[in-house]
N, C-alpha and C positions, 0 to 999 in steps of 0.2 A: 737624449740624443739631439744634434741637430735639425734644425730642419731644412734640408736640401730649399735652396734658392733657384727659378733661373730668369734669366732675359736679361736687360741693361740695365743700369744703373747709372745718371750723370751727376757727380759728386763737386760743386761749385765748391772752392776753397779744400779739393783734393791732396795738396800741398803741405796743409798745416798739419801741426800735431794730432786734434784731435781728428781732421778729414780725413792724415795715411791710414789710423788706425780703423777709420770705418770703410776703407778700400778694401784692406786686409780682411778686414770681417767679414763682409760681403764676400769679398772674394773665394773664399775661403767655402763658403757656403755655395759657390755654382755662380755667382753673378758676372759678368761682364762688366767690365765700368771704364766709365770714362773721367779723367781727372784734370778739372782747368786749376789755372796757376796765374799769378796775373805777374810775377817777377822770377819766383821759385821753380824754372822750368828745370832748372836738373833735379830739382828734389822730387818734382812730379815724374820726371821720368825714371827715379827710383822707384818711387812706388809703384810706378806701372812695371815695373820688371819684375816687383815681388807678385801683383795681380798674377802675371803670367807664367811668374813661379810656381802658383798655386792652381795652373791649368785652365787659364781664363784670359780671354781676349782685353787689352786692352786701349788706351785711347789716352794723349796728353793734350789738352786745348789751353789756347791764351785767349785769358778773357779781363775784363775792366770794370772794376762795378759801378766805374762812371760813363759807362756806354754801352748803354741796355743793346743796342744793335751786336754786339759781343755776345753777348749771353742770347739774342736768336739764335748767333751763325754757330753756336756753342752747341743748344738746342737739335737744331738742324743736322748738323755733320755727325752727332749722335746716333741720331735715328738712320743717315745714309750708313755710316759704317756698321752699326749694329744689326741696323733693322728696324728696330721699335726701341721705345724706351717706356721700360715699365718703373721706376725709379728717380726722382729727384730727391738727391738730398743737397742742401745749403747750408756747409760747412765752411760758407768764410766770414772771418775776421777782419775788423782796421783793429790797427793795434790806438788804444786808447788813454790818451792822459788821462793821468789822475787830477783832478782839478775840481773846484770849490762848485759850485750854480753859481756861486756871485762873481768869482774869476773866467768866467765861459763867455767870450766873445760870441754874438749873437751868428755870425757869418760861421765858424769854428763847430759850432752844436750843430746849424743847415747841411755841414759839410759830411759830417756822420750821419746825420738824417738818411740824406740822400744815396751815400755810397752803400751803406747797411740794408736801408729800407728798399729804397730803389731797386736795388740791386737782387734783392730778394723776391721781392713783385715781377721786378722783368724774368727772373727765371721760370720763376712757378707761370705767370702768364702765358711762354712764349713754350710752356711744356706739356700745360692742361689738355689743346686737342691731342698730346700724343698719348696721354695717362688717361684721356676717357676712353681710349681705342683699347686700352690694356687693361683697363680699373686697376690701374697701376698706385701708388702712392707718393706722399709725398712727405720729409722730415725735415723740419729747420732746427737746426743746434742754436740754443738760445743762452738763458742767464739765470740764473735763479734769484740772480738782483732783481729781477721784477716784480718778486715776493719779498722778500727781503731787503728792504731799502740798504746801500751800501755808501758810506762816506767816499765822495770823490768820486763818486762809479758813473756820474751823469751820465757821459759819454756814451757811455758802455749798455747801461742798463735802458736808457730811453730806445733809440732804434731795436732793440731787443722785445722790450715791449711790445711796439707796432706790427711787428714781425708775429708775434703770438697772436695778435689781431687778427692778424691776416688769416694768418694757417686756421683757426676758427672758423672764418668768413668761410672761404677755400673748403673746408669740413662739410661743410651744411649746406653749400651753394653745389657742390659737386659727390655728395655722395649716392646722387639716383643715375650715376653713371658709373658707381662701386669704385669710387678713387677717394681713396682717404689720406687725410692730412693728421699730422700730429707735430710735437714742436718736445727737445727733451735740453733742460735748464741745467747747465753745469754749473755744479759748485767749486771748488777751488782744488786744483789740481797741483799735481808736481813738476806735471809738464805742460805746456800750452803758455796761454797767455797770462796766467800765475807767474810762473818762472819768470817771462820776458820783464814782469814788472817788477820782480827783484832785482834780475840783470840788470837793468836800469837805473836802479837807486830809487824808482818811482816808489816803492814800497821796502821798508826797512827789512830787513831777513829776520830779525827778534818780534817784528812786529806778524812776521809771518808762522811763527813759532808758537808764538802765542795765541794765535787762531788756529792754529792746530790745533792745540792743547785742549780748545774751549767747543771741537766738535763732536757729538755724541760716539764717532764713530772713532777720533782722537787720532786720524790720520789724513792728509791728503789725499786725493784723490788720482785715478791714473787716467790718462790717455783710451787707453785700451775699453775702461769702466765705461765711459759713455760710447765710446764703437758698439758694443756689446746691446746696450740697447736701443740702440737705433735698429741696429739689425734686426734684434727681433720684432720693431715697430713696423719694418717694410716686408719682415717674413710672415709668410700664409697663417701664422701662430698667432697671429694678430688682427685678422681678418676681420673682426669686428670691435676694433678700437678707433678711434677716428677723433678728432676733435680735441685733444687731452696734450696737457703737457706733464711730460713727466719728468722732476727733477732727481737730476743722477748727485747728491749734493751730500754723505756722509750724514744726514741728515740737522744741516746746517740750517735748512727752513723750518724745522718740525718748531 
């Protein structure tokens, strides 16, 4: 059975694929949540109508992952509307070229740098004193490129990386105030940022076929698949995991 959730939840990149799915999950479970968007505000305010579908408060903010003072007033408005915020999860995205290391303009790799990492650091930073008050936790959606080197994935996999760094740091540095961090690695999905690189042309659709074929599990992955454990990383079921990432990947890193 489930395990009933409560308090806040603020879901940075709320917006995306895989962020509605872990609104919904949360929600679903007793959580409150709050869901930033930094262009996709009618998509977030879909989702917040299914949150409150499912008998739960919720909350749409605009935020910029290049202006950490965003992701305070994010912060902030959280904790007045709710109450407290027992919850961060950073579920955003830049959508990323696919492109060589030797094709990567030096100013072009800074620029990911910063909107991914930055952006990632300012939330979790400007959220700690609210998650020591509640030994509340904290999830970052990461990559499983981090383990797995991936052609063309620089972009993508590097700020990914740091970001695993971090949630580590955050782990160890905050756990005598029972606020635990964790970080879970998607591997290649049907929906999310998979899809948008077929859309694209960035990625040949035969060429996606055939990384299908070639995964243990011989299927794409879903949306819903990594919501799923996230949730259970910020639910009491978990209460003594901390520091770990766990990749939701068909077992594409094994």
């Amino acid at each position: 059975a489930d395990v009933e959730m409560t308090g806040a939840a603020l879901v940075v990149g709320g917006s995306g694929a895989i962020g509605a799915e872990i609104c919904r999950a949360i929600a679903a479970r007793g959580m409150d949540v709050a869901i930033t968007a930094r262009s996709s505000t009618e998509v977030a305010k879909n989702v917040a109508a299914d949150v409150e579908g499912l008998g739960n408060r919720s909350l749409v903010l605009e935020v910029d992952l290049d202006k950490p003072e965003s992701l305070a007033t994010a912060v902030q408005e959280t904790v007045d509307h709710f109450g407290s915020l027992d919850t961060l999860i950073y579920a955003a995205g830049v959508f990323a070229d696919q492109m060589w290391c030797s094709t990567v303009e030096a100013e072009k790799f800074r620029a990911h740098l910063v909107s991914e990492v930055v952006g990632c650091f300012a939330s979790i930073s400007y959220a700690i004193p609210h998650l020591r008050e509640t030994a509340g936790s904290v999830v970052a959606v990461t990559s499983v490129a981090v383990r797995r080197s991936v052609r063309k994935d620089v972009l993508s996999a590097s700020p990914k990386a740091a970001i695993e760094a971090l949630i580590r740091s955050v782990a160890v540095e905050e756990g005598r105030y029972g606020l635990r961090a964790n970080a879970v690695g998607v591997g290649l999905l049907a929906d999310g940022m998979a899809q948008k690189l077929v859309d694209s042309g960035a990625v040949e659709a035969e060429a996606m076929r055939e990384t299908e074929a070639a995964l243990p599990m011989r299927r794409l992955g879903k949306a819903v698949e990594i919501a799923e454990v996230v949730s259970f990383l910020v639910s009491p079921s978990a209460s003594y995991v901390t520091g770990q990432v766990i990749d939701v990947d068909g077992g594409y890193s094994a």
